[in-house]
PQR file of N, CA, C, O and H, with PARSE charges and radii, in Angstrom:
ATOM      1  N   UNK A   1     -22.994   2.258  12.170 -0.4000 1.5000
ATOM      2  CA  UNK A   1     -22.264   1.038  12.417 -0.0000 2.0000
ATOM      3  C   UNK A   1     -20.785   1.197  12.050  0.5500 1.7000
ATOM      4  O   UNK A   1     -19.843   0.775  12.722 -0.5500 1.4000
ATOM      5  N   UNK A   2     -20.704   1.912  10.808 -0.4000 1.5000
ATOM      6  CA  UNK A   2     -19.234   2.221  10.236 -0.0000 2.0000
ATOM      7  C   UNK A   2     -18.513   2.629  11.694  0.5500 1.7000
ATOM      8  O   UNK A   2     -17.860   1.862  12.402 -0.5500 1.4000
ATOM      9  H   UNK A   2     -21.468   2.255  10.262  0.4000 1.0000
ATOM     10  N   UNK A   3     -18.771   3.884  11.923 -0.4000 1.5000
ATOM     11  CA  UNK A   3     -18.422   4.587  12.791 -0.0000 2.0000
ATOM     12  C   UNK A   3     -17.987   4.182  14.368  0.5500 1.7000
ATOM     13  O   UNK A   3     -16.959   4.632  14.876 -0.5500 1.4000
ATOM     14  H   UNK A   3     -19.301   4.506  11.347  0.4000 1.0000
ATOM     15  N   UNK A   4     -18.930   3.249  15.096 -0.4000 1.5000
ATOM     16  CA  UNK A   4     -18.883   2.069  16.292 -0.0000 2.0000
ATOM     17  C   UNK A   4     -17.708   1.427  15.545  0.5500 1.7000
ATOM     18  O   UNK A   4     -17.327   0.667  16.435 -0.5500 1.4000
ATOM     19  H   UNK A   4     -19.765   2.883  14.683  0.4000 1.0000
ATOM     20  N   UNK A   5     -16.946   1.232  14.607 -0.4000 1.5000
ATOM     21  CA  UNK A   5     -15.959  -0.105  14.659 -0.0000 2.0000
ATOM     22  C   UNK A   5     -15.115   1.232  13.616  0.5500 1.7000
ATOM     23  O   UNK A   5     -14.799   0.829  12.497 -0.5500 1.4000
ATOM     24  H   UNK A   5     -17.255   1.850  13.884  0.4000 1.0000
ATOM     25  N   UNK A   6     -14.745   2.784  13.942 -0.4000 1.5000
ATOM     26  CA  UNK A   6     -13.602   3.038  13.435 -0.0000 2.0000
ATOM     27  C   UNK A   6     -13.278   3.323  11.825  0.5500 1.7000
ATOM     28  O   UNK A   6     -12.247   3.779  11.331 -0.5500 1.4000
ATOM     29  H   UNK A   6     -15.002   3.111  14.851  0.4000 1.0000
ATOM     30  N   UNK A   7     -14.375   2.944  11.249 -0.4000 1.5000
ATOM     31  CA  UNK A   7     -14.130   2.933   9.767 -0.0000 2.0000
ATOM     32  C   UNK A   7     -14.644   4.244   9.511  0.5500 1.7000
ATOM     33  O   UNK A   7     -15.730   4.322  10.085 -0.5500 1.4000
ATOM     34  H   UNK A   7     -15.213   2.573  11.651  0.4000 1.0000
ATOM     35  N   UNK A   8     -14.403   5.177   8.991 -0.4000 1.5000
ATOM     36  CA  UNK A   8     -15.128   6.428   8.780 -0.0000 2.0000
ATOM     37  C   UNK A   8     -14.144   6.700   7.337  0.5500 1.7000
ATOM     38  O   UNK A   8     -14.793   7.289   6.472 -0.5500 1.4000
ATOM     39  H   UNK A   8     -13.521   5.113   8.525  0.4000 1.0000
ATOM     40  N   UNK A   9     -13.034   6.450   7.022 -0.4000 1.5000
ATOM     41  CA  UNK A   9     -12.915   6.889   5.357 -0.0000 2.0000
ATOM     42  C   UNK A   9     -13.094   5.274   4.808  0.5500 1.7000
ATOM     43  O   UNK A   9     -13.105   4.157   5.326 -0.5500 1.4000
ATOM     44  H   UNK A   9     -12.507   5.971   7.724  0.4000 1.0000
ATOM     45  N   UNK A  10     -13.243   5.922   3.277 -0.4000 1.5000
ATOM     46  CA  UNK A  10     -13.153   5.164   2.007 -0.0000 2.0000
ATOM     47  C   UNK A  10     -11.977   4.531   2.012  0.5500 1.7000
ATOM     48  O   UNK A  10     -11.057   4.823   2.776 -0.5500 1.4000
ATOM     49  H   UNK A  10     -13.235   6.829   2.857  0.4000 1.0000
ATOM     50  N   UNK A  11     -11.925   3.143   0.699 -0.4000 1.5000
ATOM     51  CA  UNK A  11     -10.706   2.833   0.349 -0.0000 2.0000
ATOM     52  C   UNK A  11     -10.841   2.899  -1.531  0.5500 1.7000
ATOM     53  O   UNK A  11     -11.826   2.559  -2.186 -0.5500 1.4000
ATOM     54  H   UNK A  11     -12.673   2.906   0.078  0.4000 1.0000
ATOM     55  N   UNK A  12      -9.857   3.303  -1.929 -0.4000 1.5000
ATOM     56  CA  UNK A  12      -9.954   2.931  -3.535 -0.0000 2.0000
ATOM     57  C   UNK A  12      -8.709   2.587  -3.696  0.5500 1.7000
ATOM     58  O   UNK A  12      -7.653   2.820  -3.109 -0.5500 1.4000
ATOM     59  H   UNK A  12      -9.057   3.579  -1.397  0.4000 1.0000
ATOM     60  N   UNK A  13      -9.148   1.788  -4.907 -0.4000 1.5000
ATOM     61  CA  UNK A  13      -7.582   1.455  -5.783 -0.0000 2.0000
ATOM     62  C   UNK A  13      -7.972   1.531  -7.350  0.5500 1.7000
ATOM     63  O   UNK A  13      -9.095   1.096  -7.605 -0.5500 1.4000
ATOM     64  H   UNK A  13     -10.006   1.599  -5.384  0.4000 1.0000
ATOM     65  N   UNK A  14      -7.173   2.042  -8.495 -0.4000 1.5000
ATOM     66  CA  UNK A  14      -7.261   1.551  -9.495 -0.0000 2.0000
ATOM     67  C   UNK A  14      -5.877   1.161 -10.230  0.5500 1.7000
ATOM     68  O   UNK A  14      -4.881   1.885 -10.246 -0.5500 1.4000
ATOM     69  H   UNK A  14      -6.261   2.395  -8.288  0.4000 1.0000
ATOM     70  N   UNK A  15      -5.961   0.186 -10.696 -0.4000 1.5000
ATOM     71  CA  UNK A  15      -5.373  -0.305 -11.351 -0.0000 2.0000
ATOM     72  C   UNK A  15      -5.318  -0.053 -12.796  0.5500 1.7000
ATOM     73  O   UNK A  15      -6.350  -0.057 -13.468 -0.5500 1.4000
ATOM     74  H   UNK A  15      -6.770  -0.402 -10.683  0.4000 1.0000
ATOM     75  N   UNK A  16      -3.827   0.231 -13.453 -0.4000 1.5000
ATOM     76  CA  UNK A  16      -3.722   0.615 -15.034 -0.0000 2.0000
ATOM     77  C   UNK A  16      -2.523   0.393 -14.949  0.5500 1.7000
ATOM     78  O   UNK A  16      -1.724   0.393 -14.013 -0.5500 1.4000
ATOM     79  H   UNK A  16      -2.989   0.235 -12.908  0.4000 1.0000
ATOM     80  N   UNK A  17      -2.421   0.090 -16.631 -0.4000 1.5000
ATOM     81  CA  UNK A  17      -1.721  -0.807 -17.436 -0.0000 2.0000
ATOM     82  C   UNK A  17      -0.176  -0.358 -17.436  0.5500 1.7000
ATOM     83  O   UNK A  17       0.675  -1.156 -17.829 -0.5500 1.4000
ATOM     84  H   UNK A  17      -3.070   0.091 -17.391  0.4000 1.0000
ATOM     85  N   UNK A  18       0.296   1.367 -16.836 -0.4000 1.5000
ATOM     86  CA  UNK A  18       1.524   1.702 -16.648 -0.0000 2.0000
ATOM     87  C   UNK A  18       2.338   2.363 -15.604  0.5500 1.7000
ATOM     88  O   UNK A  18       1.846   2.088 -14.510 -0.5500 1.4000
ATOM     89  H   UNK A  18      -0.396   2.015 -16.516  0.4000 1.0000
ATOM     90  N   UNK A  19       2.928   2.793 -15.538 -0.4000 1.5000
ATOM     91  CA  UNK A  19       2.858   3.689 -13.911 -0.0000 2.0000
ATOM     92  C   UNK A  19       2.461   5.147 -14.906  0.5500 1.7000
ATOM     93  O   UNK A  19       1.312   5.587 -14.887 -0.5500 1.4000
ATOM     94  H   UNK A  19       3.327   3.017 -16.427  0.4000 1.0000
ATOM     95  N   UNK A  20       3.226   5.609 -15.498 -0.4000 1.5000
ATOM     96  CA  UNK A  20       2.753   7.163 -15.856 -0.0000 2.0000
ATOM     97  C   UNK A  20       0.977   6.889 -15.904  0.5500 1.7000
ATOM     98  O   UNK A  20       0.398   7.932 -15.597 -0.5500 1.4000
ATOM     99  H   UNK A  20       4.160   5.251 -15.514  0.4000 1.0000
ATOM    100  N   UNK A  21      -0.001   5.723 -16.220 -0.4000 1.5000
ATOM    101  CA  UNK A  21      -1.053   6.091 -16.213 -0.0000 2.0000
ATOM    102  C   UNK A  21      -1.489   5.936 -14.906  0.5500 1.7000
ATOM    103  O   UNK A  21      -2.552   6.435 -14.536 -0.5500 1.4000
ATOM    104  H   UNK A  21       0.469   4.876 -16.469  0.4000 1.0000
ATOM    105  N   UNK A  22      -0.726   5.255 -14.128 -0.4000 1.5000
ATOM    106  CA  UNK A  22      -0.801   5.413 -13.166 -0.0000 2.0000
ATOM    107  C   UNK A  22      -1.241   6.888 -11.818  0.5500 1.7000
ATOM    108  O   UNK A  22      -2.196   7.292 -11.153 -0.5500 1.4000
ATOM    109  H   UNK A  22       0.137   4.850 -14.429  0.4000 1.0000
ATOM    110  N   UNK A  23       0.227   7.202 -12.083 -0.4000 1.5000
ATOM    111  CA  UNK A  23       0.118   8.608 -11.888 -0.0000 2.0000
ATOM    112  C   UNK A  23      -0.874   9.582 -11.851  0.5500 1.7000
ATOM    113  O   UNK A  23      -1.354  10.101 -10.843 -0.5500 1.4000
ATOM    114  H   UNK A  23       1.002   6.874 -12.622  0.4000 1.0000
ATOM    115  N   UNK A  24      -1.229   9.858 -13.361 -0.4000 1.5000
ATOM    116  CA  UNK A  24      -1.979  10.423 -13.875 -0.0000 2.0000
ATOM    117  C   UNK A  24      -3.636  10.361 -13.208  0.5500 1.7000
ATOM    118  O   UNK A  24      -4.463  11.221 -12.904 -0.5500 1.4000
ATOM    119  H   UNK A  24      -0.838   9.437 -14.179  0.4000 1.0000
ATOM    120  N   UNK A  25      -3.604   9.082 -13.178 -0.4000 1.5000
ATOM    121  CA  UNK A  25      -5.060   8.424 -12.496 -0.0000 2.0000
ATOM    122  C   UNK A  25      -4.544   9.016 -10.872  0.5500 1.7000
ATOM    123  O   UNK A  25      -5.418   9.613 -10.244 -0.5500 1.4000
ATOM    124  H   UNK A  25      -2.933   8.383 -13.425  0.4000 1.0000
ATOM    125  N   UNK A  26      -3.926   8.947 -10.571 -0.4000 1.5000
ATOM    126  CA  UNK A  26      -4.021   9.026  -8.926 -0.0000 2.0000
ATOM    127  C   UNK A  26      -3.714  10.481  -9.131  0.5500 1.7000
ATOM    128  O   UNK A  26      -4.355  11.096  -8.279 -0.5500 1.4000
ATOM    129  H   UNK A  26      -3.216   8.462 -11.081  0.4000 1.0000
ATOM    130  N   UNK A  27      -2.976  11.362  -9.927 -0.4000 1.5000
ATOM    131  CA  UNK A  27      -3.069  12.488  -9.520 -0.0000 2.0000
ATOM    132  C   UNK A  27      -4.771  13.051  -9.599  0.5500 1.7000
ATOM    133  O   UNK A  27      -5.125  13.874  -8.755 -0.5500 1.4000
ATOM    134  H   UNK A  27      -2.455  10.862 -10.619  0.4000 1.0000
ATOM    135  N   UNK A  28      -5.630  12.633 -10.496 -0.4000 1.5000
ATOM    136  CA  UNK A  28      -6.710  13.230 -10.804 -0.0000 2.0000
ATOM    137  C   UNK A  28      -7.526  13.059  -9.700  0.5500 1.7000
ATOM    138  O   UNK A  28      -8.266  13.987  -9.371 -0.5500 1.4000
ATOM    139  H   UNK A  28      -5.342  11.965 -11.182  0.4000 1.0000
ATOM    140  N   UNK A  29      -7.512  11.824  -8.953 -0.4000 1.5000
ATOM    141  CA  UNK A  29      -8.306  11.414  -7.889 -0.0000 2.0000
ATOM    142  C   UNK A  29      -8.013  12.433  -6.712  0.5500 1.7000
ATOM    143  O   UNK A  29      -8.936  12.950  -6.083 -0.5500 1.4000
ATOM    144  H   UNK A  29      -6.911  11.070  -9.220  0.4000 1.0000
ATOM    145  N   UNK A  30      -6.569  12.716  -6.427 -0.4000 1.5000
ATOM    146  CA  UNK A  30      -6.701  13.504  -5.258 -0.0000 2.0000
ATOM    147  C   UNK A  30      -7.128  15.021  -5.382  0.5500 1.7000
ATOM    148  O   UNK A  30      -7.505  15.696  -4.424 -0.5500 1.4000
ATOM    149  H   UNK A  30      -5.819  12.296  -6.938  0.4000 1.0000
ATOM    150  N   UNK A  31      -7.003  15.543  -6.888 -0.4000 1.5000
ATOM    151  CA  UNK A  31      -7.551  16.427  -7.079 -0.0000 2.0000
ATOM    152  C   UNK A  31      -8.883  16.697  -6.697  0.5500 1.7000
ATOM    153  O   UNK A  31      -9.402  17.500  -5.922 -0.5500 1.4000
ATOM    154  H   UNK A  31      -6.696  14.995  -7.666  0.4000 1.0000
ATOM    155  N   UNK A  32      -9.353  15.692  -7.552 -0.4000 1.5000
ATOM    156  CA  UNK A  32     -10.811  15.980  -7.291 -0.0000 2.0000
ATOM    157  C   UNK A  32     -11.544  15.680  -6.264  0.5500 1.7000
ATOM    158  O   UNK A  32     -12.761  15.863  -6.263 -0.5500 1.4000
ATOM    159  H   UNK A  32      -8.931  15.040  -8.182  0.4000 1.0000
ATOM    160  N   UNK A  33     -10.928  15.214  -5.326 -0.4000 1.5000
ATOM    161  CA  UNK A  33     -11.740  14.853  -4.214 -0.0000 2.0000
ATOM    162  C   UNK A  33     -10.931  14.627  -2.776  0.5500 1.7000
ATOM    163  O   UNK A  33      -9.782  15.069  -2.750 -0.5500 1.4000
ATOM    164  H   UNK A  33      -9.939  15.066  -5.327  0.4000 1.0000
ATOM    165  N   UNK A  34     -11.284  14.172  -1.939 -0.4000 1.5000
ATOM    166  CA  UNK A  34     -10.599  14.876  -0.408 -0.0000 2.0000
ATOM    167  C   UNK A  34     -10.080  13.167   0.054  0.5500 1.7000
ATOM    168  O   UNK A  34     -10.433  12.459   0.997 -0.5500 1.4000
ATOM    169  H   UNK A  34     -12.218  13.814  -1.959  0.4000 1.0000
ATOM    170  N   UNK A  35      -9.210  12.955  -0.953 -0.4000 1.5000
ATOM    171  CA  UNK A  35      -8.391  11.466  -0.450 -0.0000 2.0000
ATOM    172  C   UNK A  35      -7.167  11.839  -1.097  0.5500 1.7000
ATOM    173  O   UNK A  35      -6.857  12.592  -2.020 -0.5500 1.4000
ATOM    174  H   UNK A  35      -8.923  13.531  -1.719  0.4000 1.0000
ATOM    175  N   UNK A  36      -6.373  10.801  -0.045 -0.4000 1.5000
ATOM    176  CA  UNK A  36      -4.776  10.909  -0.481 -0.0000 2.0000
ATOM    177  C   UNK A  36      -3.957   9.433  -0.852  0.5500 1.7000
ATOM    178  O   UNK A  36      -4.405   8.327  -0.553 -0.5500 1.4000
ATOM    179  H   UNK A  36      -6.626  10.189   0.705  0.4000 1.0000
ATOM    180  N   UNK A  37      -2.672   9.669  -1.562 -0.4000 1.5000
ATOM    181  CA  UNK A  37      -2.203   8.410  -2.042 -0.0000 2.0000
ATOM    182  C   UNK A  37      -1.751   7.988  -1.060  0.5500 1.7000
ATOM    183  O   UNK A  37      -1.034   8.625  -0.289 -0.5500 1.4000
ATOM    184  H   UNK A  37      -2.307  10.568  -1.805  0.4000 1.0000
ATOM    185  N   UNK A  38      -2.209   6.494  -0.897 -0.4000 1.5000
ATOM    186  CA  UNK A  38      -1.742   5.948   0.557 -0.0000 2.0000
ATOM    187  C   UNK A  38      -0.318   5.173   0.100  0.5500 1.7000
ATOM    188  O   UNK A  38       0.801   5.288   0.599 -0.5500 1.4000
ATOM    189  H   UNK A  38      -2.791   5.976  -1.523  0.4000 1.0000
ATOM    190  N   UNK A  39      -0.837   4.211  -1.207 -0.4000 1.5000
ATOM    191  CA  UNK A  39       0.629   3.387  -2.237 -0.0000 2.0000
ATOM    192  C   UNK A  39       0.189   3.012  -3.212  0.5500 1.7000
ATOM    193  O   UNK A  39      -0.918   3.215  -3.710 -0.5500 1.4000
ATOM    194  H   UNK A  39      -1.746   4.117  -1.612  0.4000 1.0000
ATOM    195  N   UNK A  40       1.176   2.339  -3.609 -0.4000 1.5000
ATOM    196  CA  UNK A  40       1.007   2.009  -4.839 -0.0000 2.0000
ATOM    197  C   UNK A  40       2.102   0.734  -5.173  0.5500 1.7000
ATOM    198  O   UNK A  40       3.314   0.697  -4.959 -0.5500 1.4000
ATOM    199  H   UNK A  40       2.076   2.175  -3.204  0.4000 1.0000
ATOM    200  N   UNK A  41       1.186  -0.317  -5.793 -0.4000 1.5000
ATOM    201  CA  UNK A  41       2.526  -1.592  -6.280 -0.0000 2.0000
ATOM    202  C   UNK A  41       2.382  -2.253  -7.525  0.5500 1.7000
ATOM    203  O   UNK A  41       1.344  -2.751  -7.960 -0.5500 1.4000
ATOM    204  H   UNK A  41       0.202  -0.287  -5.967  0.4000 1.0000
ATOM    205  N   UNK A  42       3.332  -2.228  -7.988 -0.4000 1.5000
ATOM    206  CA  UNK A  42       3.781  -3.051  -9.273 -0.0000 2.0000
ATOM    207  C   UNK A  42       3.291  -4.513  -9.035  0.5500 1.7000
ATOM    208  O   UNK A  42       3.941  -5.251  -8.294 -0.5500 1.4000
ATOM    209  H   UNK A  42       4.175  -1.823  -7.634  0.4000 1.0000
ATOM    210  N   UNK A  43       1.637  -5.135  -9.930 -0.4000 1.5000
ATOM    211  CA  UNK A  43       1.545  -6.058  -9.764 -0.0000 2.0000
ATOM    212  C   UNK A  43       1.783  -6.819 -11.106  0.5500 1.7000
ATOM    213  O   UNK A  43       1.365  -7.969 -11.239 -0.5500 1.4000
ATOM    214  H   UNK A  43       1.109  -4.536 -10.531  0.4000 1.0000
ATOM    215  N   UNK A  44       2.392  -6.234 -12.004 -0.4000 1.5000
ATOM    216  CA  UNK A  44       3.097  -7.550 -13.158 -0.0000 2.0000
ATOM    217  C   UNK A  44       2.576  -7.115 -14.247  0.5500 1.7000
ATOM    218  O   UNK A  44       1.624  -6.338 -14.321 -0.5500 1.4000
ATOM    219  H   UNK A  44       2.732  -5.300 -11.896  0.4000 1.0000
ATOM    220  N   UNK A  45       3.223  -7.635 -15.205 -0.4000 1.5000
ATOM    221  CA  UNK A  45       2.589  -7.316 -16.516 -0.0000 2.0000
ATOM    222  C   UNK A  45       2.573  -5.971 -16.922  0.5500 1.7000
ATOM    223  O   UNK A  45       2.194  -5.692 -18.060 -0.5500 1.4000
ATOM    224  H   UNK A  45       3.996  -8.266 -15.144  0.4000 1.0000
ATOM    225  N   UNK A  46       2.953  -5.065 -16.098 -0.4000 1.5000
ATOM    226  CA  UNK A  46       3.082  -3.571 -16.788 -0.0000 2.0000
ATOM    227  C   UNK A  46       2.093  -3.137 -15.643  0.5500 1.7000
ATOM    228  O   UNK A  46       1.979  -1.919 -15.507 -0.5500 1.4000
ATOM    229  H   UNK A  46       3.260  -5.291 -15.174  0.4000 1.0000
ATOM    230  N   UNK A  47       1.463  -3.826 -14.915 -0.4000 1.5000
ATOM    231  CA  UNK A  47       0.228  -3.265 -14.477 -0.0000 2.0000
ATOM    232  C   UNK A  47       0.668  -2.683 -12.981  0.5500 1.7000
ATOM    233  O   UNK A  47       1.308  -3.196 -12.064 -0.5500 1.4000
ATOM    234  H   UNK A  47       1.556  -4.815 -15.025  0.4000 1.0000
ATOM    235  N   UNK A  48       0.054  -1.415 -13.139 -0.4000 1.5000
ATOM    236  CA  UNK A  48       0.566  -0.568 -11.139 -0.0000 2.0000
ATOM    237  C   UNK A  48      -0.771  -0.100 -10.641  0.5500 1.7000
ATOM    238  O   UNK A  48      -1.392   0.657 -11.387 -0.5500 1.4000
ATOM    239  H   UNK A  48      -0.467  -0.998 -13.884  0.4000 1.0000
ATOM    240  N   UNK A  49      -1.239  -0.394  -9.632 -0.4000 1.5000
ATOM    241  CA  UNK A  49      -2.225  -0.378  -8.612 -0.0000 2.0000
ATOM    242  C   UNK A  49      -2.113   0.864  -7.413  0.5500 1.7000
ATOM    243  O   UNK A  49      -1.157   0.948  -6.643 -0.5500 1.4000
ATOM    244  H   UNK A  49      -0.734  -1.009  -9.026  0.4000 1.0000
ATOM    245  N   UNK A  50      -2.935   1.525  -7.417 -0.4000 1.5000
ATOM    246  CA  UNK A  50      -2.591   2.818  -6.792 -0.0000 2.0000
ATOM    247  C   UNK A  50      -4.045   2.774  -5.636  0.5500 1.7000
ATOM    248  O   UNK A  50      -5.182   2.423  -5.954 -0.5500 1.4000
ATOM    249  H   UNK A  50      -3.712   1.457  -8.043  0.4000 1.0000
ATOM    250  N   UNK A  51      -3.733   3.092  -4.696 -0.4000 1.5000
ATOM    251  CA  UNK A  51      -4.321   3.059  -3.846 -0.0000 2.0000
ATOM    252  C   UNK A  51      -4.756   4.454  -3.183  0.5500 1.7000
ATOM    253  O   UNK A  51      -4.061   5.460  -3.322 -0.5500 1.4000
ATOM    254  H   UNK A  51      -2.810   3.378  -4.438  0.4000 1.0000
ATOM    255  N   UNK A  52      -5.856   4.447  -2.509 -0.4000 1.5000
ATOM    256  CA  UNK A  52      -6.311   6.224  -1.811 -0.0000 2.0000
ATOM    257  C   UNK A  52      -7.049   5.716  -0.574  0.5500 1.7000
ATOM    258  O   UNK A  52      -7.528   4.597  -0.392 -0.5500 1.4000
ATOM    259  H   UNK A  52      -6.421   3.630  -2.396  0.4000 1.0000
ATOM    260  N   UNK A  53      -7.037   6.803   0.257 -0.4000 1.5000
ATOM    261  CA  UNK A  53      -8.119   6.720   1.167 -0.0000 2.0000
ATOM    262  C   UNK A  53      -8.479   7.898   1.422  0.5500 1.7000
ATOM    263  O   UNK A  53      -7.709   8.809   1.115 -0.5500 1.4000
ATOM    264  H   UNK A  53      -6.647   7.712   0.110  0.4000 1.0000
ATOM    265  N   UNK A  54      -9.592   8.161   1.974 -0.4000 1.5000
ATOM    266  CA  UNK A  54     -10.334   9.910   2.577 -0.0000 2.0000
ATOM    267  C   UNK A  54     -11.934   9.687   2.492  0.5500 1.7000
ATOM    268  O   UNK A  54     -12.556   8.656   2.745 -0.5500 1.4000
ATOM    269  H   UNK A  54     -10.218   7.422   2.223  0.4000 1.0000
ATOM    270  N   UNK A  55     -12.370  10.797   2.114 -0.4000 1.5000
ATOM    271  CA  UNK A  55     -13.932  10.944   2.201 -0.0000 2.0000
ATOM    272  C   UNK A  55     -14.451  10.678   0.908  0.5500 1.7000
ATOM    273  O   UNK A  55     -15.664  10.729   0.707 -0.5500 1.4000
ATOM    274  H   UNK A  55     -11.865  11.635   1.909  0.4000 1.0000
TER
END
């Protein structure tokens, strides 16, 4: 069904409390696995939201 309507990767985001942990978190993700940083935004409070998509 995915597939009939186009969806075939993942989406993630995590969210943390700085950008360097930020970073850090999104660098580890693309390491370890076959997704890339799509963005990332400053949603307040210190807090940055990083986003991926892939397999």
């Amino acid at each position: 069904m995915a597939e009939e309507y186009g969806m075939t990767e993942a989406l993630g985001m995590v969210e943390c409390k700085s950008y360097p942990a930020m970073v850090e978190a999104a660098d580890a993700m693309v390491k370890a696995a076959k997704v890339e940083l799509v963005s990332y935004e400053k949603t307040g409070g210190g807090f940055v939201t990083a986003v991926v998509r892939g397999d």
